[in-house]
N, C-alpha and C positions, 0 to 999 in steps of 0.2 A: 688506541689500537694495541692489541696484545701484541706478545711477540710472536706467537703464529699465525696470527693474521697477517702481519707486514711476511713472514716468509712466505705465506700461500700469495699475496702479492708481488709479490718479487720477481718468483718465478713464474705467474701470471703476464706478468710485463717480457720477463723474461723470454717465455714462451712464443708472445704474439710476436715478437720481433727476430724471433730463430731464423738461423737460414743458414745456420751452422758455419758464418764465417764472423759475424756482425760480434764485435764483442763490447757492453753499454759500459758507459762509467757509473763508480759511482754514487755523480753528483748529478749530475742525470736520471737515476734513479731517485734518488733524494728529492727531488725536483718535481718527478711524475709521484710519485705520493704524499709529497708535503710534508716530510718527516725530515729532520737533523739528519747530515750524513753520516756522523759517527754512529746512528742507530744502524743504518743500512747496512753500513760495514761489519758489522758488529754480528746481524743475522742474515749476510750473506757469509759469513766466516764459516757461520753453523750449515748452512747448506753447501762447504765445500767440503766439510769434515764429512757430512752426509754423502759426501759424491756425486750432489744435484748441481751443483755449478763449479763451471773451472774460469779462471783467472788466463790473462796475459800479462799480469803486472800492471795494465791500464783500463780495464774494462773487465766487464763480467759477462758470461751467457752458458745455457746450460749445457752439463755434461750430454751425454746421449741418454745415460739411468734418467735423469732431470726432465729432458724431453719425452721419453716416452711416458714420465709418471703424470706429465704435466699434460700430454693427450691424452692419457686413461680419462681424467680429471674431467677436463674439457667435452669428452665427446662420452660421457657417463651421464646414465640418466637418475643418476641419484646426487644430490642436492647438497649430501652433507660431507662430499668427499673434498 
């Protein structure tokens, strides 16, 4: 899996589990994709740099940018976004 695949996953996981308090770990994420957690960490880093997800220090879940780029995504009827 590249590494923008596992970020459009990420924030895919990330996404269905919003509720804008809910913050995932993660080895939990690691977990739900079957990847090593130091990859996770690694391109969840890049999408905090990005401003698509924030940190508590113990979990991860998406900024507001994150979330709405991640319903554009989701409720788009184009396939390659």
């Amino acid at each position: 899996m590249s590494s923008e695949d596992i970020g459009r996953w990420l924030i895919q996981i990330l996404y269905d589990n919003y509720n804008g308090e809910r913050y995932i770990s993660a080895q939990s994420l690691s977990k739900a994709l079957g990847i090593d957690e130091s990859v996770v960490i690694e391109r969840l880093k890049h999408l905090m740099k990005s401003n698509l997800v924030d940190t508590n220090g113990c979990g991860y879940m998406l900024s507001l940018k994150g979330y709405e780029i991640a319903h554009q995504r989701v409720t788009s009827f184009c396939p390659h976004l």
